[in-house]
N, C-alpha and C positions, 0 to 999 in steps of 0.2 A: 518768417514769423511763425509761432507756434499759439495756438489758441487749446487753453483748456478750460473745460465744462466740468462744473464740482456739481456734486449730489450728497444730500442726504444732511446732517446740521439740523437747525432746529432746537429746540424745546430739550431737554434732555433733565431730568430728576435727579437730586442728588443721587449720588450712588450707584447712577445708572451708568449705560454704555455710549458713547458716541460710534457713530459708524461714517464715514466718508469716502467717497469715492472720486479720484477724477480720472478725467482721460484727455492726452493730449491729440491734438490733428497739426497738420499743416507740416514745416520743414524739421522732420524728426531726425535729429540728428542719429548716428551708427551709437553712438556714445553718451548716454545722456545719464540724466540723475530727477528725481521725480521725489518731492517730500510734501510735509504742513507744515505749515509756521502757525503761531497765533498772535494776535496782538490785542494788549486792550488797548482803548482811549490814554494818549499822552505817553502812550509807553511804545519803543521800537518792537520789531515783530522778531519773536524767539523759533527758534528752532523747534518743533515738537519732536519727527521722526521724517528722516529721509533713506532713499533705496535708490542702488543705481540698477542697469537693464545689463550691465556685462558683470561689473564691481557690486552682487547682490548682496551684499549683508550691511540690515541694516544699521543706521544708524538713529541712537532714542538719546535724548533728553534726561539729563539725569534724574527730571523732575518725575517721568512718565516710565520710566525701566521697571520694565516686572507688571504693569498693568497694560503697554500700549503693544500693539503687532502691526507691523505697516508691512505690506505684499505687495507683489504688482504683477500684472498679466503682460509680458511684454508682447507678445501679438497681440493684443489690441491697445498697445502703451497707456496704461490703465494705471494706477494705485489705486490700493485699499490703506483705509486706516482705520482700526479699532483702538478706540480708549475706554479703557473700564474704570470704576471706581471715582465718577466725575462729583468733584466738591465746587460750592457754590464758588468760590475764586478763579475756577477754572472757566468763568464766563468769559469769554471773548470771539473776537470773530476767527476764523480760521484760512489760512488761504494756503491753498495747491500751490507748489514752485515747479519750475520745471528752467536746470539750464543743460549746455549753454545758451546761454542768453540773458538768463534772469527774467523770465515770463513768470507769472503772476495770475491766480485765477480771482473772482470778485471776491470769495471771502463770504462764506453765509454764518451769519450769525449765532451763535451756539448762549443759549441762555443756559444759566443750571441755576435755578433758582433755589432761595434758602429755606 
C-alpha cells in the first residue's frame, strides 16, 4: 500500500497560481511515477501533469503547457505542482496519483472563483 498526503489547494483568484504538493510513504516502489489529475462533478478525472523518479520529464496537459511545472524531490518521494494563470473553469478538485498501483490522494478542492 502506498498513502499520500496533498497540501496546499484551496481558494485561488482568477489569474492567480495554484501551488501543490504531495508526498508519498509506505511500499515505494524502485520505479514509480507521481502526477495530478483534476476532476469536476460528472466528468472523469483528466490528466493535468505527471513526473516519474528515474523517467524524469515531465509530462503536461495540453491544456496546461507553458503555464504548469511539476518537480519532485525524490528523497523524500515528494511532488510539486505549480499552475499559473488559473481561469474560473479551472475549478475542480485535484488529486495526487501515484503508480504502480493506482493510489489516489483525497483531492482538495481548488475553487477559482469568477
Amino acid at each position: 500500500q502506498v498513502q499520500l498526503v496533498e497540501s496546499g489547494g484551496g481558494l485561488v483568484e482568477a489569474g492567480g497560481s495554484l501551488r501543490l504538493s504531495c508526498t508519498a510513504s509506505g511500499s515505494i516502489s524502485t520505479v514509480n511515477n507521481m502526477g495530478w489529475y483534476r476532476q469536476v462533478p460528472g466528468k472523469l478525472r483528466e490528466l493535468v501533469a505527471a513526473i516519474g523518479n528515474v523517467s524524469t520529464t515531465p509530462t503536461y496537459a495540453a491544456a496546461v503547457k507553458g503555464r504548469c511545472t511539476i518537480s519532485r524531490d525524490t528523497s523524500r518521494n515528494t511532488v510539486h505542482l505549480q499552475l499559473d494563470k488559473l481561469k474560473p473553469e479551472y475549478t475542480a478538485r485535484f488529486y495526487c496519483h501515484y503508480c504502480p498501483g493506482y493510489f489516489w490522494g483525497r483531492g482538495p478542492q481548488v475553487p477559482v472563483p469568477s
